[in-house]
C-alpha positions in Angstrom: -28.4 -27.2 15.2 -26.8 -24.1 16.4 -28.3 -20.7 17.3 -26.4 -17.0 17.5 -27.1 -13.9 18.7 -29.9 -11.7 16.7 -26.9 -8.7 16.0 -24.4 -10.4 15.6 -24.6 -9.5 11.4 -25.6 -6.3 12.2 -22.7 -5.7 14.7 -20.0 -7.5 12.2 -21.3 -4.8 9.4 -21.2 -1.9 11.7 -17.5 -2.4 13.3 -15.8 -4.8 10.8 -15.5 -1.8 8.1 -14.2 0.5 10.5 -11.2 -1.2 12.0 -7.6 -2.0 10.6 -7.1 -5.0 8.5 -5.5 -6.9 11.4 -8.2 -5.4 14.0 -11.1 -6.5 11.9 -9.2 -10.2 11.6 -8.9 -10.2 15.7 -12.6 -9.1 16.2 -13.8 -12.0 13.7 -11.7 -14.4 15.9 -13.4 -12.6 19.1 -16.7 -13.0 17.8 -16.6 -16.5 16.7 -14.9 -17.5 19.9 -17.7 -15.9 22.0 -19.8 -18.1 20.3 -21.7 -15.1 18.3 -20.4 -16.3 14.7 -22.5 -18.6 12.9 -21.1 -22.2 13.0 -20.0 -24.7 10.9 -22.2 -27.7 9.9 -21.6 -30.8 12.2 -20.6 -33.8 11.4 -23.0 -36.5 12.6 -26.6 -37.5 12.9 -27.7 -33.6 12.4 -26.4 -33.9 8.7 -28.2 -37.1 7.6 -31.9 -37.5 8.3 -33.7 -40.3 7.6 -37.1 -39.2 8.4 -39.7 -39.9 5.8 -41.5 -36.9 4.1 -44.6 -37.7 5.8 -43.5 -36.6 9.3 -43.1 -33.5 8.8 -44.4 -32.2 5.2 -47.7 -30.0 5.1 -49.2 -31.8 2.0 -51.8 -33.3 3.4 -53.4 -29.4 3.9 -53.9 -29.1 0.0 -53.9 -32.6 -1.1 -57.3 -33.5 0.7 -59.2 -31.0 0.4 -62.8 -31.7 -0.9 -62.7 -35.5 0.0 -66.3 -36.7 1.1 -65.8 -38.9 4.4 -66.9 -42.2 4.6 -69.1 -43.7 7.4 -66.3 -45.2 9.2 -63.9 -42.3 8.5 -67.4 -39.9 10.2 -67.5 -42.6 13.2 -63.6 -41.8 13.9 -63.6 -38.6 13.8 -66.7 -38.2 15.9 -65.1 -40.7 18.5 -64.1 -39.6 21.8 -60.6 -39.6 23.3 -59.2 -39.3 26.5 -57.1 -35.9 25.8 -59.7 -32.9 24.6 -58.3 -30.2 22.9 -60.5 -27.0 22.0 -59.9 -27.0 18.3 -61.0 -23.7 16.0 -63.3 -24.2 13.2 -59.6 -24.3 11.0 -58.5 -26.8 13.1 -61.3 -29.4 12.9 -60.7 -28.7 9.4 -56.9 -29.2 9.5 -57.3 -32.4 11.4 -59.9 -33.8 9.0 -57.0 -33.1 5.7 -54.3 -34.5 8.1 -56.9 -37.9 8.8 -57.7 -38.2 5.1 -54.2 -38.2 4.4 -52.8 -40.2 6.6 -55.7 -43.1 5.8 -55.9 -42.3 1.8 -53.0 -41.1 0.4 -50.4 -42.6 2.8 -52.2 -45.4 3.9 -49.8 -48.0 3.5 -46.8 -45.8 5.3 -49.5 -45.5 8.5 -49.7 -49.6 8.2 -45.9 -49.7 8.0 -45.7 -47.4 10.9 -48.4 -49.4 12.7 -46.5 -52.9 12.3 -43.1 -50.5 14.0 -45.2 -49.9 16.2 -46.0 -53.0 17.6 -43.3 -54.1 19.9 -43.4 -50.9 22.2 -47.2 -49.9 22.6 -47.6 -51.5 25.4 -45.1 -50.3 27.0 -45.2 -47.0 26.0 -49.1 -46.9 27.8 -47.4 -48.7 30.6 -44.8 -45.7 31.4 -47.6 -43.5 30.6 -49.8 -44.6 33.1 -47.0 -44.7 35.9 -46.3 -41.1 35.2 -50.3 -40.2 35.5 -50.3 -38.8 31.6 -52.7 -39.8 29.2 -52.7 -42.5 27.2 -52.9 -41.2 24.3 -49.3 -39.6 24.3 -49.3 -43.2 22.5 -49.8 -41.4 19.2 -47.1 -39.2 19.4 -44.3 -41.3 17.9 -46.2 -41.9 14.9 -45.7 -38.5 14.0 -42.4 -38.1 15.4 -40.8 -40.6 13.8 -43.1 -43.5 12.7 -42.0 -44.8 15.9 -38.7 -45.5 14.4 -36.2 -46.2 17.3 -33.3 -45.1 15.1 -34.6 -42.1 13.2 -32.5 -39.4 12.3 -33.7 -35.2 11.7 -31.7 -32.8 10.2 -31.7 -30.8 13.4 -29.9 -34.0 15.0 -32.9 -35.5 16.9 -32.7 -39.1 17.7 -35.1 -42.1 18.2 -38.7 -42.7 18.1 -39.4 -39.6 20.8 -36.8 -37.4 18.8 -34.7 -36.3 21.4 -32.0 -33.4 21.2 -28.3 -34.5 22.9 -28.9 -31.9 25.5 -32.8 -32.6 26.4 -32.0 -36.1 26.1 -29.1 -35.9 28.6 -31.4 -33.7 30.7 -34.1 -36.2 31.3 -30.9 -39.0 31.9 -30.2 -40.6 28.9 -26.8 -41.3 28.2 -25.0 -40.0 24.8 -21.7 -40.9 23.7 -19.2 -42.5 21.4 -20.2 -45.5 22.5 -24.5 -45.6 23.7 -26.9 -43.4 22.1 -29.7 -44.0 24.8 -32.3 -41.8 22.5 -32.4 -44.9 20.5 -33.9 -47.2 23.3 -37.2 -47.6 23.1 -37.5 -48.3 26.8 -35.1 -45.6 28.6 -36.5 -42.9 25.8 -39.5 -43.9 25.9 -39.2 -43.1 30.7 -37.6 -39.9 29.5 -40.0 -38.6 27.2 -42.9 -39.3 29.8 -40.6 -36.7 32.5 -40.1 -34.2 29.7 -44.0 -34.4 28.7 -45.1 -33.7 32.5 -42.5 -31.0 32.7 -44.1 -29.2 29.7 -47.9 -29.8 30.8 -46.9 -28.5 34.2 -45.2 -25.7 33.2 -48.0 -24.4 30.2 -50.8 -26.1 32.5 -52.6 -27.0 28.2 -52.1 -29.8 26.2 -52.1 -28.4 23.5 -49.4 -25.7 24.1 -47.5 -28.7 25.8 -47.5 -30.5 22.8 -46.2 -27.7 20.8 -43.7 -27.5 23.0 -42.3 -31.0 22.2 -42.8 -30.0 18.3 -40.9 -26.4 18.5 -38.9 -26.3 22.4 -40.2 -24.6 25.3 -38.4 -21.5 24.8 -39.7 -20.7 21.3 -43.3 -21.1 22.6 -42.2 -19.4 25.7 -40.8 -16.5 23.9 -43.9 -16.7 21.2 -46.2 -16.3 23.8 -43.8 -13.2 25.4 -43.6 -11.2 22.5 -47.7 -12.0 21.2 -49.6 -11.7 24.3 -51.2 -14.7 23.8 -51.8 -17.1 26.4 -53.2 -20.2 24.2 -52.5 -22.3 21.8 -55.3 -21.8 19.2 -54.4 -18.1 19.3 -51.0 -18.4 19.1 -51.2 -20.3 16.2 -53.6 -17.5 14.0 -50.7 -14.8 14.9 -48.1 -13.4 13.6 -45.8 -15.5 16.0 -42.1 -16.7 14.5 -43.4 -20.3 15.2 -42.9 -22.8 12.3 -45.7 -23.8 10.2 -45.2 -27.2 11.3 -45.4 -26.1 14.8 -48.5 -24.0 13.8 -50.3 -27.0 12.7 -48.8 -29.7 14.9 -52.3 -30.2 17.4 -54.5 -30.9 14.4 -51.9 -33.5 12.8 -51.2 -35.6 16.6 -54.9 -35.5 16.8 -55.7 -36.9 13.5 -53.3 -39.8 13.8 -54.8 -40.1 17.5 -58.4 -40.6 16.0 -56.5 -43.3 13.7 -54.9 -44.9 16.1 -57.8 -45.3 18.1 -60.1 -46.6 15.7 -57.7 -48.5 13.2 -60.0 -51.7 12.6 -62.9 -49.6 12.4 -60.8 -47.7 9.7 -59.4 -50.8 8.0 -55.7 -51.1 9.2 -54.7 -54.1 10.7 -54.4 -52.8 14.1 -50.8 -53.2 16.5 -50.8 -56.3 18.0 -49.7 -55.4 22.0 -48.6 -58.9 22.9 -45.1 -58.5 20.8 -42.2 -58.2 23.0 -42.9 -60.6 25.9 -40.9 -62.9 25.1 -37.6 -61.1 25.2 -35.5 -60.8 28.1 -32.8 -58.3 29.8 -29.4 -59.7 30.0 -26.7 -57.7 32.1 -23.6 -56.9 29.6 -19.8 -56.7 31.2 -17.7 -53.6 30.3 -16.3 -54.3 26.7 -18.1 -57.5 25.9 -18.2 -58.2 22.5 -21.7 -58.1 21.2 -21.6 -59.2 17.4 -20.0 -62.5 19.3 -22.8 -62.9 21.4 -25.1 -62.7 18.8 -23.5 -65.0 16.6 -23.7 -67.4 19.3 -27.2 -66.8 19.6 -27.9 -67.6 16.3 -28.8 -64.1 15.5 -27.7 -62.2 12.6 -25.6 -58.6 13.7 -28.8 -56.9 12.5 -31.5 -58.9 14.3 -29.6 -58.0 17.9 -29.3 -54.7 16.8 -32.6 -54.3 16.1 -33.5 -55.5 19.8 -31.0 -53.6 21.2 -30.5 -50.1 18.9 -28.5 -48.2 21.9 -25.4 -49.7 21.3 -23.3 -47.8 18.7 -20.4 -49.9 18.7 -20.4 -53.6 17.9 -18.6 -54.1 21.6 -20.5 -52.8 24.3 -18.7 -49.7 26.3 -15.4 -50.8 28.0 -16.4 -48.7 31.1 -19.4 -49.7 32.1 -22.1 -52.4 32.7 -25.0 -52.4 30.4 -27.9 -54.1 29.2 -29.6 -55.7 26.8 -32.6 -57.6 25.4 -32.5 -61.0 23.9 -35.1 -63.7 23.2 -36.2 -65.1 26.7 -35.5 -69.0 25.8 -32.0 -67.9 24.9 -30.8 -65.9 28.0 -28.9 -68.8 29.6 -26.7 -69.2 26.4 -26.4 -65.3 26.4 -24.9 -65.5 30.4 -22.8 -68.5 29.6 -21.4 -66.4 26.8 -20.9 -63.1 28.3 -19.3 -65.1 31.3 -16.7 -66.8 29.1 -16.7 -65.2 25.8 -13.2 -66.6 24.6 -13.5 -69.4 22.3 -17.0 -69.0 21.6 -17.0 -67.1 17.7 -15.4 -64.1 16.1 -17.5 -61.5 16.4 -15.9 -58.0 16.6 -12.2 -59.7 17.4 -9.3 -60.9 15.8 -5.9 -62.2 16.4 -3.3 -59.6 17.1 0.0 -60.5 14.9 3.9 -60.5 16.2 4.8 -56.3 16.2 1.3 -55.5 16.6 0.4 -52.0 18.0 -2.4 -50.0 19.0 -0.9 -46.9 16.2 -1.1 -50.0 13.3 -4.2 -51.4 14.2 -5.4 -48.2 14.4 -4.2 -47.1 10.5 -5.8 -50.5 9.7 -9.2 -50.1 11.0 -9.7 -46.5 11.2 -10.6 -46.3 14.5 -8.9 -44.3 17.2 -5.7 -45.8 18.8 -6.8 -44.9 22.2 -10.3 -45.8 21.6 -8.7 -49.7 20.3 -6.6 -49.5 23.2 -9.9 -48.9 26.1 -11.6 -51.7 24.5 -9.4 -54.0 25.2 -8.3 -53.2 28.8 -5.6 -50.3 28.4 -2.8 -53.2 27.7 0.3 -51.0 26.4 0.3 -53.3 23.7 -1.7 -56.0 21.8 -0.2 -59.4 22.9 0.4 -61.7 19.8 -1.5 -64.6 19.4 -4.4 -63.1 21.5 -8.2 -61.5 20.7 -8.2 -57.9 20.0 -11.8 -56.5 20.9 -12.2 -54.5 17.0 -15.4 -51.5 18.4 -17.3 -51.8 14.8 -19.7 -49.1 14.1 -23.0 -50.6 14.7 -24.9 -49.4 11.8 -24.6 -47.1 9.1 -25.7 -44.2 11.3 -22.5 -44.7 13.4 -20.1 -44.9 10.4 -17.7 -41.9 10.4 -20.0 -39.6 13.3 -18.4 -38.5 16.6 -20.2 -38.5 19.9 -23.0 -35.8 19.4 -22.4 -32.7 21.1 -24.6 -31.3 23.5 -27.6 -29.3 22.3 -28.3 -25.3 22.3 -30.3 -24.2 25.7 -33.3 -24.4 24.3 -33.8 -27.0 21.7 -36.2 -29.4 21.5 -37.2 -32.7 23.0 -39.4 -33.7 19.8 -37.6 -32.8 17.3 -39.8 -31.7 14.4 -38.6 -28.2 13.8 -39.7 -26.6 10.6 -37.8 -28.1 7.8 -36.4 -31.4 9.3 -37.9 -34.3 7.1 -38.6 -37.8 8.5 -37.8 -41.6 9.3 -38.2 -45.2 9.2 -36.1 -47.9 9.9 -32.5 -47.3 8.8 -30.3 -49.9 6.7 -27.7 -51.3 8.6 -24.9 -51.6 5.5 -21.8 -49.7 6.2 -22.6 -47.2 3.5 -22.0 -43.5 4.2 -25.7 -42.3 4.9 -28.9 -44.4 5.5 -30.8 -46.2 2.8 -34.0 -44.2 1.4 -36.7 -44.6 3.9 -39.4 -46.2 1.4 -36.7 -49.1 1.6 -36.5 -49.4 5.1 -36.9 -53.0 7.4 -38.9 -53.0 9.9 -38.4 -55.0 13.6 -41.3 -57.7 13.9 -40.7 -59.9 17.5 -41.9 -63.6 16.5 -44.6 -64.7 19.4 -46.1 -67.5 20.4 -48.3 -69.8 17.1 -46.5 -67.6 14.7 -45.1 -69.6 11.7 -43.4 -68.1 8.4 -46.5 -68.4 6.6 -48.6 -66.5 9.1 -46.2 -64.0 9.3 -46.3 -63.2 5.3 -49.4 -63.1 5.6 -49.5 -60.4 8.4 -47.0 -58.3 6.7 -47.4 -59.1 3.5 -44.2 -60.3 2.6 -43.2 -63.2 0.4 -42.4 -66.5 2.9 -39.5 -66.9 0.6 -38.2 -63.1 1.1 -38.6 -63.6 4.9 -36.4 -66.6 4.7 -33.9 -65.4 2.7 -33.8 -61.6 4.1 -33.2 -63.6 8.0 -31.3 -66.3 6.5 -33.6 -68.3 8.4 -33.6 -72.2 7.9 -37.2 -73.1 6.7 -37.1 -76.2 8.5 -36.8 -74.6 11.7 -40.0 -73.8 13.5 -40.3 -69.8 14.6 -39.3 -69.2 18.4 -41.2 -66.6 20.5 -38.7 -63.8 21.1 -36.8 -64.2 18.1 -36.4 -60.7 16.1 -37.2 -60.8 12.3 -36.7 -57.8 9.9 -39.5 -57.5 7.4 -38.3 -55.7 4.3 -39.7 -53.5 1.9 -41.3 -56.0 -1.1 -38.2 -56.5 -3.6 -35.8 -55.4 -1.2 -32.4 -57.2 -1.6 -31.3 -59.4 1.6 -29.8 -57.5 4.6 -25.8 -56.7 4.0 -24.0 -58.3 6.1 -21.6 -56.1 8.5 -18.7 -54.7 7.2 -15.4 -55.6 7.1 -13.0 -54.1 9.3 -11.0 -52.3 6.9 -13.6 -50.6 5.5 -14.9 -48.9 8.6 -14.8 -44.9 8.3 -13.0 -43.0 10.6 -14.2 -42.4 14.1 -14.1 -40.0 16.3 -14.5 -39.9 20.1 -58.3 -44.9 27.3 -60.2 -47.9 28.0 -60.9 -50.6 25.3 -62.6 -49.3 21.9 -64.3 -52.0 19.1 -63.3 -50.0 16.4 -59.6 -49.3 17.5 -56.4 -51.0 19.1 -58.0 -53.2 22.0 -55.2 -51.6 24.2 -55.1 -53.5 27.9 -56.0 -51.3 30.7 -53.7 -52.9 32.9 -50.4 -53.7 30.9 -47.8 -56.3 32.8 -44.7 -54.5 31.9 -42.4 -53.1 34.7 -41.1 -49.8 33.7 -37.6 -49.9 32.8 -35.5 -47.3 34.5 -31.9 -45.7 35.1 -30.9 -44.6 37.9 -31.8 -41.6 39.1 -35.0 -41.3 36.6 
C-alpha cells in the first residue's frame, strides 16, 4: 500500500516537458527518490488476499432488501448491547440488510466463521476486559477477517485484527523474515485492545473509533478537517473521500454484533468458549527446529502451525527465544525435545554432504546463503556428516514473500480499506498463492468428552474425512488439546509440506439465553510482550 503526494502528476506535467532530455531523466530519478513517484507493487502478503468476498463487499445493501423479519430475527435486532451507537433512520436500515445477509444468504460462511471463532473468544473478552473496553469489540473480527488468524488483504493487512506492518509494530508486534506476530491470536489480539483505546480516546465516539480501525485515523482525521463534521453519522451522509466500505462499516459491526449475541436464538450453533484450555505455552530456544518437534509430538506440520500461526519459518528464529502453544498433556515431550533435539526426527534438517557449503545449499534450496548460515549458528561451513537446520517456509503465505516493509504513516490497524476482499483459513501446500477461501480448513482444539463422531457431528464433516484429512488413527481416542483441521466437505486431505527443493526463493455483556452464554469472569491470563 503506498501513498504519494496529491501534485506530484500535476508537477511531473508541468516541469517534465520543459526541461532537456537528460534534465527531465534527472528530475524523474529526483522525484521517485524523494518518494513522490508512484511505486511499484510489492511483493508479499499486499499482493495475495485471501479474504473472502463477504468481508468487505456491499451486497448485502441490495440483496436484502424487502425481506420480512422473522420473530427471532425482530427479538435480535431489538436486543440490547453493551456498546450504543446513535444510528440514522438509514442506518437501522443498513444494519437490518447487513443482519439479513449475514443470517440468510451467507448463513453457512457466519457458522464457518463462528466454529473459527471458537478457540479465541474467550480470550479475546478476557483482554478486553483488562483494558476496560467493551465486550463486544468481540464482534469485530468477524468482519475483519472471519476471525481468521492468517488472513491476507490486498492492502497487506495481516491476521484476524488486520494489522498494517507499521501499526502492528507500533502497538509491539514483531514483523520479520522470520515471526509475523499479526498472525497470533493472543499478542494481536493485546495489541488491537491498545490501538482500540487509543482511537476511542482520541475521537472520544465509538462509532468514529470504529471507523477509524476500518479507514486509519488520519483519513477520518483529515475527513472530519476538510467537512466540518464532528460525528460519525454525518460524516458518513457527506461528501467526505471516505470509502463506501468505511461509510457503512457501523451498521455492518453492529449487525454481526446483534448475531453474535443472539446466535441460538437465531439458529447458529453458538461458539463454544471452553476450546483452548487445554493447550499449553512452551518456551522455544533460538533456531529450534519446529517441524521436528511436531513430528515428535505426533502432530502433523499443519496441526502445530495452526496452534502456533506466528512462525513463518519451519525453525523458529535463530536469535531469539520464543514461544509456543502445544497440547497441555504433551508439554513434557515438547521440553525434552527442545532440550535435546538431535536424534529425535527430521524435521526441517538434513545431513550436510563432504564439500558442502552454505553458497550450494543455498542454489539447492533457494533460500538465502546467509539466512542458511544464521540458522544454524554462523559455522563458516556445514560440517559433513552433521544436521543442517533447512528454515522451510511455513505455509504458502511465506512461499517466495520478503519480510513486509513497514507501513505508510497513516495506514490502518483494521485493514478493510475500500477494495481489499477477504479471508478464511489459508491452505498450507507450497503452492504460489493461497487456496480459494470457500475451500479453506478451519482450526477446531479437541476438549475434554469429544470423540470423532461428536465432532462430525458438530461440524458436519464426515468421521471418515476427519480421519483421513488428520491422518488420525481411528483407534485412538481424541486428546483434549489436540488441534484438528476441519475441511471444507469434499475437500482433498491436507498436502503434506513441501520438499526442500521446491521452496521459492526467499528473501530477508453479561450472559444472554438467546446468544453465546459468554462467562463474565474468563480464567485466561492475558498473554503479553514486553513492554505492552
Amino acid at each position: 500500500m503506498h501513498f504519494t503526494f496529491k501534485g506530484t502528476t500535476m508537477l511531473k506535467r508541468l516541469l517534465l516537458p520543459l526541461c532537456p532530455p537528460a534534465l527531465a531523466l534527472m528530475l524523474a530519478l529526483a522525484l521517485a527518490l524523494t518518494g513522490c513517484a508512484p511505486s511499484p507493487k510489492s511483493v508479499g502478503h499486499g499482493s495475495r488476499s485471501n479474504l473472502e468476498p463477504e468481508i468487505t463487499g456491499l451486497e448485502a445493501l441490495s440483496q436484502s432488501r424487502g425481506r420480512p423479519l422473522t420473530p427471532a430475527e425482530k427479538q435480535a435486532l431489538d436486543s440490547r448491547q453493551e456498546m450504543t451507537f446513535r444510528l440514522t433512520p438509514e442506518e437501522t436500515e443498513e444494519m437490518r440488510l447487513f443482519f439479513q445477509y449475514f443470517t440468510r444468504d451467507k448463513r453457512d460462511t457466519v457458522q464457518r466463521w463462528m466454529l473459527r471463532s471458537e478457540p479465541h473468544l474467550e480470550y479475546v473478552r478476557a483482554v478486553m476486559a483488562s483494558h476496560r473496553l467493551p465486550q463486544d469489540l468481540l464482534a469485530l473480527p468477524y468482519i475483519e477477517s472471519g476471525y481468521n488468524v492468517l488472513a491476507v488483504s490486498h492492502s497487506g493487512a495481516v491476521g484476524m485484527w488486520q494489522f498494517m506492518p507499521a501499526t502492528g509494530r507500533r502497538f509491539g508486534l514483531t514483523v520479520d523474515w522470520w515471526l509475523d506476530e499479526r498472525r497470533d491470536p493472543y499478542l494481536a489480539t493485546v495489541a488491537a485492545a491498545r490501538y482500540l483505546k487509543a482511537l476511542h480516546q482520541q475521537f472520544g465516539d465509538w462509532q468514529l473509533a470504529l471507523a477509524a480501525y476500518n479507514a486509519g485515523e488520519g483519513s477520518i482525521s483529515r475527513a472530519m478537517a476538510s467537512t466540518g463534521t464532528q460525528n460519525f453519522n454525518s460524516l458518513a451522509k457527506s461528501s467526505s473521500p471516505l470509502k463506501d466500505e468505511t461509510k457503512h462499516y457501523v451498521p455492518k459491526f453492529m449487525a454481526m454484533l446483534k448475531i453474535v449475541r443472539n446466535a441460538k436464538r437465531l439458529g447458529f450453533n453458538a461458539p463454544d468458549l471452553t476450546a483452548s484450555k487445554d493447550l499449553q505455552e512452551v518456551r522455544v530456544p533460538a533456531g529450534s527446529d519446529l517441524s521436528g518437534l511436531a513430528s515428535n509430538l505426533g502432530l502433523s506440520w499443519e496441526q502445530f502451525h495452526a496452534l502456533n500461526p506466528a512462525y513463518r519459518r519451519q525453525v523458529s528464529p535463530p536469535d531469539r527465544t520464543t514461544a509456543a502453544w502445544v497440547p497441555k498433556n504433551s508439554a513434557r515431550s515438547a521440553l525434552a525435545f527442545l532440550q535435546n533435539p538431535s536424534g529425535q526426527g527430521g524435521g526441517s534438517s538434513r545431513l550436510a554432504a563432504p564439500g558442502d557449503t552454505w553458497w550450494n545449499l543455498s542454489r539447492q534450496t533457494n533460500i538465502p546463503a546467509s539466512v542458511l548460515r544464521e540458522a544454524n549458528g554462523n559455522k563458516d561451513a556445514p560440517a559433513p556428516g552433521k544436521p543442517v537446520l533447512i528454515p522451510l517456509a511455513a505455509c504458502s503465505l511465506d512461499n517466495g514473500t520478503p519480510a513486509p516493509e513497514p507501513a505508510p504513516k497513516y495506514a490502518k490497524a483494521g485493514g478493510t480499506q475500500g477494495g481489499k476482499a477477504a479471508a478464511s483459513q489459508p491452505s498450507y501446500s507450497s503452492g504460489p498463492a493461497p487456496a480459494p477461501a470457500s475451500s479453506q480448513p478451519t482450526l477446531y482444539v479437541v476438549r475434554k468428552g469429544d470423540t470423532l463422531e461428536s465432532v462430525a457431528g458438530k461440524t458436519g464433516v464426515a468421521v471418515q474425512e476427519l480421519i483421513s484429512f488428520n491422518k488420525a488413527n481411528p483407534k485412538d481416542a481424541l486428546v483434549p488439546g489436540t488441534p484438528l483441521l476441519i475441511p471444507v466437505r469434499g475437500q482433498a486431505p491436507a498436502p503434506a509440506p513441501s520438499p526442500v527443493a521446491s521452496q521459492a526463493p526467499a528473501s530477508p455483556a453479561s450472559k444472554d439465553a438467546g446468544g453465546t452464554g459468554l462467562d463474565p469472569n474468563p480464567k485466561y491470563k492475558i498473554i503479553k510482550r514486553t513492554g505492552i
